[in-house]
Structure formats: C-alpha cells, structure tokens
N, C-alpha and C positions, 0 to 999 in steps of 0.2 A: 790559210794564213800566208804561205810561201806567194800565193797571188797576189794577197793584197799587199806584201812587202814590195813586192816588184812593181808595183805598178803605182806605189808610192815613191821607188827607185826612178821613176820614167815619167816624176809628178802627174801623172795620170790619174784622175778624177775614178777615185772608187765607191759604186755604189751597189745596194740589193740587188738591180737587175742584171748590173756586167759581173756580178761574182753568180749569181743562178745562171746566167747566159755562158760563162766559163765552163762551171761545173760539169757539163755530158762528155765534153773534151778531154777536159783535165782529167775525171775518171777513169776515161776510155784508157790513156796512157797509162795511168797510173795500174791500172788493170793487166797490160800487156806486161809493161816493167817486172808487177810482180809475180806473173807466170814465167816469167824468164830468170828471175830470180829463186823460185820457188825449188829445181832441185839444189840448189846449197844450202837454203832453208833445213829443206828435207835432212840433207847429208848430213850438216850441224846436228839436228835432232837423232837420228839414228849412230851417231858420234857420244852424245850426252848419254844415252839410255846404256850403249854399250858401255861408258865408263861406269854407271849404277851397277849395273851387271857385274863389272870387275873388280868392285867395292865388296859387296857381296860373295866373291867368290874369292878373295886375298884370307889367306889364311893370317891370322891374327900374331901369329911369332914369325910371321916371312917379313926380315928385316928389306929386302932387294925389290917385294913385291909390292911390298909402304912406298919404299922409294921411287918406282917407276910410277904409282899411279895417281904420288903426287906429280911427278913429272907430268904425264899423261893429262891430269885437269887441268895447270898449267895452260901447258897446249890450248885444248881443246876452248878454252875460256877463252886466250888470246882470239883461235880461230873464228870463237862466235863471236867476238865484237867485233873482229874487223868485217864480218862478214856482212851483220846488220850495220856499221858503218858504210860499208858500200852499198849497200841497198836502199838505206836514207840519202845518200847523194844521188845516186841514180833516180830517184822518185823527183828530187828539186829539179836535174837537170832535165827530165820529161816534163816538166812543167815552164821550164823558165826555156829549154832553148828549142825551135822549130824542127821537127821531122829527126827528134832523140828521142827515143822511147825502146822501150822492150830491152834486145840485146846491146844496141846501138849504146845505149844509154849506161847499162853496165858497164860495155867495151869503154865510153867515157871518163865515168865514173873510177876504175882503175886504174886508167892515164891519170886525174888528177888529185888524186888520194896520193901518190909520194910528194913526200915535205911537210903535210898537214895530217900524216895516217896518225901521228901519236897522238893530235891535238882531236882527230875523231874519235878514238878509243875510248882516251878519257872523258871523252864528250858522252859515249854510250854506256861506259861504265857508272858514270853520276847518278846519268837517266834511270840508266837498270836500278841505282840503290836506291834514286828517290822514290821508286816503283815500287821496289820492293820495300822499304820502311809503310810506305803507306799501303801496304796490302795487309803487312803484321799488325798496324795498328788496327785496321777493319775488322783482322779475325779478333784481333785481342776484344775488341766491343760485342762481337759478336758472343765472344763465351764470359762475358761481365755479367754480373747477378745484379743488373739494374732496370729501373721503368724503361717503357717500350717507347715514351716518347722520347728519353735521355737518350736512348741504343737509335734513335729515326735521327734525333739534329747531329749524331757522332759522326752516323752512318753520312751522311751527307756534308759535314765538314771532310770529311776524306774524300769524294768526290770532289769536292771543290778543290779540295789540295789536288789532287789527279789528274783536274781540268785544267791547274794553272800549272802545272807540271808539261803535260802536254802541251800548250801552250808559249812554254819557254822553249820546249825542243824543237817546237817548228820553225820556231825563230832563227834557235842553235842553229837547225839543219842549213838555212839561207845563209846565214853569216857565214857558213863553215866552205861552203858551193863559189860564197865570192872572194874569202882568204883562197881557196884550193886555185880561183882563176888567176889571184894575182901571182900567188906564189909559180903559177908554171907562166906569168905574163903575158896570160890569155885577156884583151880587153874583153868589154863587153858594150857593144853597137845599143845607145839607149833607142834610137829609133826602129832597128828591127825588133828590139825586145818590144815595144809599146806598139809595133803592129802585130805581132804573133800576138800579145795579150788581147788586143781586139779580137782576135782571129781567123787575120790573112795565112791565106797558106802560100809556104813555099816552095822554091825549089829544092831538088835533096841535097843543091853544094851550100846551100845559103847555112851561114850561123850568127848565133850571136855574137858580135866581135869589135869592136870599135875604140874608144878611148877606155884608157887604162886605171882598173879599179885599185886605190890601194886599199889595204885593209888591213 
C-alpha cells in the first residue's frame, strides 16, 4: 500500500506487475529495518512481562507499591508506542527513500518523529484499540452457543474489519512519513522518488528531496 501511494504521489501508472516486480526489494528492506529494530522490540517485550511479574508480586495493602506500578505501566505503555511508531516510520522510509533501510532508517526515522511523535502515538494507540476490540469481539463469537455457520460469517466479518483496519494504517503510516517531512521542511524530489520506485539504484548521498510537501 505505502508503494502504491507513492507512486500515485509521482502519478506513476500502478500495476500487478510493478507492484510483484517491487515486492523482493521492498521485503528485502523491510527485512533488514526490522532486524535492526528487533532488539527494542525485544526490550519492550521483556519490559511488559517484568511489569506482569510486578503486578503479581505487589502486596495488595502496599499503598507506595499501587503507586509506582501504576506509574511504571504508564511508562512502559508510553515506551511501547513510541517504539512501534518508530518502527512503522522507519518501514515507510525503507520503502519510499533510496539506500535507507536497517539502521540508517531508524537513525531517520528519530530525526523526524519530533513535532509529529504525539500525532504518531495517537496514531498507534487507535490502531492498537481497534486491534484490540476486534480480537474481544472474535473471542466473544468464539465462546457464543450459536450455529457453526452464524460463528464462520462472524468469524469472518472480523477479518474483514481487521483487513480494512490494516488498511487504514498503512495509509496512516504514509500520511504520517509526509506530515513528519513537511514538518522538519524536508521536500520531497518526485523524480528520484519515481526512479527509485522503478528501481534505479543510487548513490549513498542521493535522497529524496525536492519541492516542498505540505500536509
């Protein structure tokens, strides 16, 4: 989706075989990005488990120890959205700009996250609730005392809702990559974008840069 927006962005004629002809590239990045993103991943996750851990182990009349570990999720909630907000920018920018990917692309990605980090949070936090309503509704069908056909079309209207969810946030993700360029008054060059989306390779100075996006 983030390709064929761009390449709609650079009126560039989108079809079946330049988006299968993209896809080994685009993976490939997408690939590196998220190994290089994967120990914050991790840290996030071993972050969450220890605060379960510290849930369980708060004594029930420790008024100080309520306190700190609502503090504490707090935190740690903060941490994880900004974290997968960076990681969803960093995935666009491996996709939309020449020879960014992996670290390159994170190190990016935190340059232009100030001014628009609140408007990505919020942006992750939706995502995550419309994720999570539509996961409760799935189990809720799942433990309904109804016909097997009624629980197959439920089951699969929640899919649907999940697909067009996804759907909106790969959108989000683009929209968010060209507000984060205007806002630091990074242009964006439609002619190297539309040869990198063929893809020409560059050199390592070359970026996308050129007239100025507002958004």
């Amino acid at each position: 989706m983030i390709f064929i927006l761009a390449s709609r962005y650079v009126s560039r004629p989108v079809s079946c075989i330049s988006i299968l002809h993209a896809i080994p590239s685009i993976s490939k990045r997408h690939l590196i990005t998220s190994i290089y993103a994967l120990p914050l991943l991790i840290g996030a996750y071993l972050a969450n488990f220890a605060y379960l851990c510290l849930i369980h182990a708060i004594p029930k009349l420790n008024v100080i120890a309520i306190i700190f570990a609502i503090i504490y999720g707090f935190f740690i909630t903060g941490v994880d959205v900004y974290i997968m907000a960076l990681w969803n920018l960093a995935n666009v920018i491996s996709v939309l700009e020449p020879n960014v990917h992996g670290l390159s692309a994170m190190k990016k990605s935190k340059q232009l996250l100030p001014g628009r980090t609140s408007i990505a949070m919020i942006f992750v936090d939706v995502y995550l609730l419309a994720a999570l309503v539509i996961l409760l509704m799935a189990n809720l069908v799942m433990t309904m005392n109804i016909h097997i056909i009624v629980r197959i079309l439920l089951i699969a209207f929640c899919v649907i809702i999940m697909a067009g969810v996804n759907f909106v946030g790969l959108i989000g993700q683009s929209v968010l990559y060209y507000a984060c360029k205007s806002c630091h008054n990074q242009a964006i060059d439609r002619k190297v974008l539309n040869e990198h989306l063929c893809g020409k390779k560059f050199a390592s100075s070359n970026s996308v840069e050129g007239d100025k996006v507002e958004v």
